[in-house]
ZAMARGU-4260 file (C-alpha; in steps of 0.2 Angstrom, whole numbers, plus 5000, padded with zeros to 4 digits):
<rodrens>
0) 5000/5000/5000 | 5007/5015/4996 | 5006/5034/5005 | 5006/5049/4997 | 5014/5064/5007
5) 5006/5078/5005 | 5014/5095/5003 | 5002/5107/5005 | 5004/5117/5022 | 4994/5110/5037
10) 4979/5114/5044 | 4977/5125/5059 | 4961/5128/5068 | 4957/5148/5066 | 4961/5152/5085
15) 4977/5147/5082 | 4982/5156/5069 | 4974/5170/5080 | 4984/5166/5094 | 4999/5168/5083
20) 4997/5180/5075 | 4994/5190/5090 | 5011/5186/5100 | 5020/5191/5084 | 5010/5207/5084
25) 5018/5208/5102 | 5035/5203/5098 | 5036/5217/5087 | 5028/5231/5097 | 5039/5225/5110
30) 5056/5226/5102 | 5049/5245/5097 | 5044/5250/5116 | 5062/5241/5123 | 5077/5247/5112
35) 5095/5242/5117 | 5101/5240/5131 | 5112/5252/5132 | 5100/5268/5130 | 5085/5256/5140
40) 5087/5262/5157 | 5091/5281/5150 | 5075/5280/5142 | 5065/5271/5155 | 5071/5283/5168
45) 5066/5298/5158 | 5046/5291/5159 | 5042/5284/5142 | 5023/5285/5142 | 5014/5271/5134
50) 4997/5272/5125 | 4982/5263/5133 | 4981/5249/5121 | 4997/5245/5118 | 4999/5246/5140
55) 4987/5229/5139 | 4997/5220/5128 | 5011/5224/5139 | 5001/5218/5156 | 4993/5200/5146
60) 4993/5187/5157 | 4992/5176/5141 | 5009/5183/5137 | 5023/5167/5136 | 5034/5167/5151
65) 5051/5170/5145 | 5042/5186/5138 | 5033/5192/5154 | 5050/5194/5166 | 5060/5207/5158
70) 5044/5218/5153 | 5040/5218/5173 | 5055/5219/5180 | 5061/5236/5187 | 5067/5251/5174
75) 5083/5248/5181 | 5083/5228/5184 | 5099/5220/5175 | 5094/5207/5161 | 5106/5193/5156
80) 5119/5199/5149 | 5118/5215/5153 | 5134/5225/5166 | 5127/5236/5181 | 5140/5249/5173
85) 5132/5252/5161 | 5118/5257/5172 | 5129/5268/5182 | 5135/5276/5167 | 5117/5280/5161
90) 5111/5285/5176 | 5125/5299/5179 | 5124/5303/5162 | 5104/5308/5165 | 5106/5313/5183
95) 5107/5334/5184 | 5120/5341/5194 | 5113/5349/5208 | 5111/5368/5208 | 5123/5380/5217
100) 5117/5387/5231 | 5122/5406/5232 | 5120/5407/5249 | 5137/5393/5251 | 5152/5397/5246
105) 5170/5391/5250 | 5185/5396/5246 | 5200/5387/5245 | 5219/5398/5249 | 5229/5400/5232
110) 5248/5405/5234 | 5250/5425/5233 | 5229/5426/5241 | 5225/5437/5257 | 5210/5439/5266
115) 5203/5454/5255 | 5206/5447/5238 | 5196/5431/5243 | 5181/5441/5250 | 5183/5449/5234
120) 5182/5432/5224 | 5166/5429/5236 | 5157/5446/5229 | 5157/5455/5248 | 5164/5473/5249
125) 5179/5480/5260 | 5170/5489/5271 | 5160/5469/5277 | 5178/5465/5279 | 5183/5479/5289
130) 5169/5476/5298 | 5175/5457/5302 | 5191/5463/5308 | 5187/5478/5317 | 5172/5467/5329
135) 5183/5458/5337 | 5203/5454/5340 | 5204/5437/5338 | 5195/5440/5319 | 5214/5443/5313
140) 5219/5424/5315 | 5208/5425/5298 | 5220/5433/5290 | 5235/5421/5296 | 5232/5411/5280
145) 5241/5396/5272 | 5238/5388/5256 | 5227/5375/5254 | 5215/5379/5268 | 5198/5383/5264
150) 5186/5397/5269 | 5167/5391/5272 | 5156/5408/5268 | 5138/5407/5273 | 5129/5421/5267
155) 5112/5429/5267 | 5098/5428/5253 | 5104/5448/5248 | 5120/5443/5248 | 5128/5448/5265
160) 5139/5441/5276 | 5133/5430/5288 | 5148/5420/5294 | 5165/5413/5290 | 5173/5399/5297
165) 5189/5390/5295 | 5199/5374/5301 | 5215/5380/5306 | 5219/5360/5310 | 5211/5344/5313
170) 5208/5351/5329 | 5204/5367/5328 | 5189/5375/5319 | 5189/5396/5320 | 5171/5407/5314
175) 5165/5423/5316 | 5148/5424/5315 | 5135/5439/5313 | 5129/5446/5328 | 5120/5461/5335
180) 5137/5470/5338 | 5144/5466/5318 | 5153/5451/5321 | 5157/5436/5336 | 5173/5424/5338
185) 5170/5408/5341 | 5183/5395/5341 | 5177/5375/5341 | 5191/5362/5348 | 5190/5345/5346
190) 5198/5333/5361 | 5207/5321/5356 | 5212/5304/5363 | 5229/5303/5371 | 5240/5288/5369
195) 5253/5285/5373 | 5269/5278/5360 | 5286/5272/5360 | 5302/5278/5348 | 5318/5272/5349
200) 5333/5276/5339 | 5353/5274/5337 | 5365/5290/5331 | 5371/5286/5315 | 5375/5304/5310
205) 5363/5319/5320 | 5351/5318/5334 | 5339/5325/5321 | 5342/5313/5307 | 5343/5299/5318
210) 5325/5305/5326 | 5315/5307/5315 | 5319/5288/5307 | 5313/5284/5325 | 5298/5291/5322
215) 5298/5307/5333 | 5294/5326/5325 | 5304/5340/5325 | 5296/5347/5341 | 5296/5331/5352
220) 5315/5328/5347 | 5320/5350/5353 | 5310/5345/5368 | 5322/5329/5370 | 5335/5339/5370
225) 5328/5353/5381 | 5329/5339/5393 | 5344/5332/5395 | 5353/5350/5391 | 5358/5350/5407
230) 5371/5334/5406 | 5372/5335/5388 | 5380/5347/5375 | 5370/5341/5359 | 5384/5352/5352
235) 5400/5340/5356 | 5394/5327/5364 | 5386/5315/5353 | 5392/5300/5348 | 5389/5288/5334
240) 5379/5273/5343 | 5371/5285/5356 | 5354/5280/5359 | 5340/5285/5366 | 5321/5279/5369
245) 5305/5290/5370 | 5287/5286/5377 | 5279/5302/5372 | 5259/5307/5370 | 5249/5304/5352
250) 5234/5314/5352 | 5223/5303/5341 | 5204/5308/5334 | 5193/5293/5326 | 5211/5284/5325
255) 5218/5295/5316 | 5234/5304/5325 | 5231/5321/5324 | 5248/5326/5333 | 5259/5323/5347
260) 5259/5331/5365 | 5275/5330/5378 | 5287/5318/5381 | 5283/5307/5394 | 5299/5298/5399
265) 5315/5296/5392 | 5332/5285/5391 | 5347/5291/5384 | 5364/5283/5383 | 5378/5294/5380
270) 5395/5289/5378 | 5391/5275/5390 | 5383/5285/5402 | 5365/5281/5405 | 5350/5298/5407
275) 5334/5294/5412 | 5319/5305/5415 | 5302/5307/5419 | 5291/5322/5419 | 5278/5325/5435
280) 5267/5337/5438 | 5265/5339/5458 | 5250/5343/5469 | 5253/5362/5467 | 5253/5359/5449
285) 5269/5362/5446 | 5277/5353/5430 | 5296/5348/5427 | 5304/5332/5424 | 5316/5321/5437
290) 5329/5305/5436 | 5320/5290/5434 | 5320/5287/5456 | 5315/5307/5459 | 5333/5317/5458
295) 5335/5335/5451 | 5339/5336/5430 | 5336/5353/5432 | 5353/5364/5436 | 5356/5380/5440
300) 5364/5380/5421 | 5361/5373/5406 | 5376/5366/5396 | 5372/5378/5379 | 5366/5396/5376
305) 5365/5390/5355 | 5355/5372/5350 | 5366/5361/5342 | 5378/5373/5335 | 5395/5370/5331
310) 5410/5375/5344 | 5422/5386/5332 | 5435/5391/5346 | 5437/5385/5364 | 5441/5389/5379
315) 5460/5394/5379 | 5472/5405/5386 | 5487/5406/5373 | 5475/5406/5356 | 5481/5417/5341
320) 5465/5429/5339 | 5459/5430/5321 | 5457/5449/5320 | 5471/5456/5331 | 5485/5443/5329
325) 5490/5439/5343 | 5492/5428/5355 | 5476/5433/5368 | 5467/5421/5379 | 5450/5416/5374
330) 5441/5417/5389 | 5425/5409/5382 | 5419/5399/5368 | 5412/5400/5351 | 5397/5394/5345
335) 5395/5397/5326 | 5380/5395/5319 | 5366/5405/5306 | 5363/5422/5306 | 5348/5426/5317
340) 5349/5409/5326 | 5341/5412/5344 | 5352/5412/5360 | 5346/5408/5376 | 5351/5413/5393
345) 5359/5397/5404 | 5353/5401/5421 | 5340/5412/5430 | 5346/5430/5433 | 5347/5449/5431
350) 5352/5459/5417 | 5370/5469/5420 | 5369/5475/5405 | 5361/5473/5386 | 5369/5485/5372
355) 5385/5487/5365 | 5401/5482/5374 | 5417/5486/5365 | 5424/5473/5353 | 5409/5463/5362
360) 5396/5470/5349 | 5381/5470/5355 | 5381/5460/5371 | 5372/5454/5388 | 5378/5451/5404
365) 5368/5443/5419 | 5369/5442/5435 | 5364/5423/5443 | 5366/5426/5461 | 5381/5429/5473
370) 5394/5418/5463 | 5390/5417/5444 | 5391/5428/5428 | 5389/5424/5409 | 5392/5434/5393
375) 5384/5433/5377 | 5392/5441/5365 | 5391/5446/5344 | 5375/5447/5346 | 5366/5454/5329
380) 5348/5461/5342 | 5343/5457/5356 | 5325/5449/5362 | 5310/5457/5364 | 5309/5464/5383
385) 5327/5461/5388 | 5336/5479/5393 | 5349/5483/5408 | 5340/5480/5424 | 5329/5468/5420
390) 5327/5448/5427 | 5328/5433/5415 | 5323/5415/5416 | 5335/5401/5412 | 5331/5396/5395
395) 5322/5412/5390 | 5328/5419/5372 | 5339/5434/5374 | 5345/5441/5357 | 5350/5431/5340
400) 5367/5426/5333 | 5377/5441/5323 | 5393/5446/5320 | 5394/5464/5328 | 5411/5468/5334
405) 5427/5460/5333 | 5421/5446/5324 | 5425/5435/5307 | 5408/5428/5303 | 5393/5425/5315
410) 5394/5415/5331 | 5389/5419/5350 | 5406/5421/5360 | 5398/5416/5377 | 5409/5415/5393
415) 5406/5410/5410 | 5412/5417/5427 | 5414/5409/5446 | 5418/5422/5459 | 5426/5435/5445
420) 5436/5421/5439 | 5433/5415/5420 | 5432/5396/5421 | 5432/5383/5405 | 5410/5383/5403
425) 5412/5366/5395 | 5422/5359/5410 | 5412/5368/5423 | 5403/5357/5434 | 5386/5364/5437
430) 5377/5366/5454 | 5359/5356/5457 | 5342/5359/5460 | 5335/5350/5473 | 5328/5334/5471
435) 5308/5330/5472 | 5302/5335/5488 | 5300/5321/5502 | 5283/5322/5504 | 5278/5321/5484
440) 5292/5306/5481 | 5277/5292/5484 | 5267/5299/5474 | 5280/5303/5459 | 5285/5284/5462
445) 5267/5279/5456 | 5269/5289/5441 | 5289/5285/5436 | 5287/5266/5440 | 5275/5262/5426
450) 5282/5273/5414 | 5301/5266/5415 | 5291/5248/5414 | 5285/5252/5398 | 5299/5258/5390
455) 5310/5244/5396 | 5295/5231/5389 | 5294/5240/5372 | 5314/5240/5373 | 5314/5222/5375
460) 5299/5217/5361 | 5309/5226/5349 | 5326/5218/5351 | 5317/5202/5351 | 5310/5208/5334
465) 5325/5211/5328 | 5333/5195/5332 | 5322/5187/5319
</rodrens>
């Protein structure tokens, strides 16, 4: 028996063909209403408006499945194959930037700007800026300016000033604000956490180099110095494989450290000598730093009237003098250093005299006590305040490094005195304060005890380290 295949097309019944014909009609509206991906979230987001009929087709329930997802999902849902970046991109692209608001405006310090030229770049008149500085004295630390700050100006809807403000650090925040009377100060400080840290570090070459590998700033490592001036001349008496150990105060805000506050105890081996101290405020509220078990550091002297300057001439009786010469004795010594580089007087005392003294130049004399009198001499000015007759503290800045008088370049000529006697300062042995009093030694014990642990700990986890 033999069958025939037919090649006519087959038979569908009519609501078929209906049925087909409809999701083909939708097929096609649908790749019209949903272009590329690319622009389809761009468009979508801009609130493409569909027309009533073609708004049913698009919400069928009859529609297939694999149709239905993507046509319901959200504007900005990511099909298969399609990158979120591209989303991203589209919707910055679309996205207006916000508009300025007039009232806001900040400011940020260019190199060669000053107060006046930036309020001018804000739109506000001289006389609002005389009026700032004029309302109150602290108003001038606005014009103290440093590049790269900002200046955050809130102003009114008519344009006038209503305040300024400016963070001066990560700790201080500065305003002036409009006010009844023109303008108010207010200054805004931020407390930071204090921690304390450790830094160690060996002498390779200078105290500074070699502490600030350690890790301490230029402040923490003069205050260092500051405290063992007494027994050591930074000048001369460093030596390569010196050491020294710090625990010192980090002031820290959200963890960030922020800067650094005073030193809190220290160690420092110098030429196999062994310093230690601790700083102690008593109940009086007095604050100094003692030895490790509550002796004196403090003298009646310190060792140098220059930081870590350089001795040119010493002490001497039968030196050739470089002006005159001929043999004279050098009863004192050089310290060469800059121009302009501050000298401080070595003990407390009165002024003999400040102002010129003969092949001196300019030059102060002072009294400390009965038994003891220095000179500073070559000095290009003198400090602000010191004049013949008046009192200085130990440490307190007296003039600045010159070369007035007999001199060849600029250095201090500085000379020391027992009794009316001229003695070697660099030999001198100096005469102590007195140790802690007896009745704050408990409690000083409490604070030294617990400080010199640490350090010795941290001492001991870093050589460990380093063994490895």
């Amino acid at each position: 028996m033999t069958h025939k295949i037919s090649t006519a097309p087959p038979l569908y019944p009519k609501t078929h063909i209906l049925a087909a014909s409809g999701v083909a009609a939708v097929l096609s509206l649908a790749l019209l209403v949903f272009p590329t991906r690319e622009v389809e979230a761009k468009k979508t987001y801009l609130g493409l408006e569909l027309d009533a009929p073609t708004e049913q087709l698009l919400n069928n329930e009859d529609l297939p499945e694999k149709l239905e997802a993507p046509i319901l999902a959200s504007p900005f849902a990511q099909i298969e194959g399609d990158s979120a970046d591209a989303k991203e991109v589209a919707l910055k692209e679309i996205t207006p930037e916000p508009p300025e608001d007039p009232t806001q405006k900040s400011i940020t310090v260019a190199s060669g700007d000053t107060l006046s030229t930036i309020f001018e770049k804000v739109g506000l008149p001289n006389s609002t800026l005389h009026d700032v500085l004029q309302s109150d004295k602290n108003a001038k630390r606005f014009a103290k300016l440093k590049v790269g700050q900002t200046l955050d100006f809130k102003l009114t809807e008519d344009g006038q000033l209503e305040s300024i403000e400016c963070q001066v650090s990560q700790l201080e925040t500065i305003r002036m604000e409009k006010s009844t009377n023109g303008y108010a100060f207010k200054r805004d400080m931020l407390k930071p956490e204090v921690q304390s840290a450790y830094a160690h570090g060996v002498i390779t070459d200078s105290l500074f180099a070699s502490a600030r590998r350690g890790g301490l700033s230029h402040n923490l490592t003069m205050e260092l110095a500051n405290i063992f001036g007494y027994d050591i001349d930074f000048a001369m008496d460093i030596r390569k494989g010196d050491e020294f150990e710090v625990i010192y105060e980090n002031k820290v805000v959200d963890g960030k450290k922020v800067g650094t506050g005073h030193i809190l105890s220290a160690r420092f081996k110098n030429r196999g000598k062994t310093y230690t101290a601790v700083r102690y405020t008593n109940q009086q509220g007095n604050t100094t730093y003692y030895t490790a078990d509550g002796g004196s550091m403090r003298k009646a002297f310190i060792r140098t009237p220059v930081d870590f300057a350089r001795i040119s001439s010493r002490f001497s009786n039968g030196r050739r003098h470089p002006i005159l010469n001929k043999i004279r004795a050098h009863k004192g010594v050089d310290y060469a250093a800059p121009r302009g580089t501050p000298i401080k007087a070595t003990g407390d005392g009165k002024i003999v005299l400040a102002g010129r003294r003969g092949g001196y130049g300019n030059a102060v004399i002072i009294q400390h006590g009965q038994r003891y009198r220095t000179l500073y001499g070559h000095m290009q000015g003198f400090a602000k305040g010191i004049r013949t007759g008046g009192s200085v503290k130990q440490g307190q800045i007296i003039g600045y490094i010159g070369t007035t008088g007999l001199s060849t370049g600029p250095h201090l000529h500085y000379e020391f005195q027992v009794n009316g006697v001229h003695v070697d300062p660099l030999s001198q042995k100096l005469p102590m304060a007195d140790p802690i009093a007896k009745k704050e030694k408990a409690r000083f014990m409490k604070v030294s005890q617990p400080l010199m642990a640490m350090m010795n700990k941290e001492h001991e986890t870093m050589l460990a380290l380093n063994k490895r």
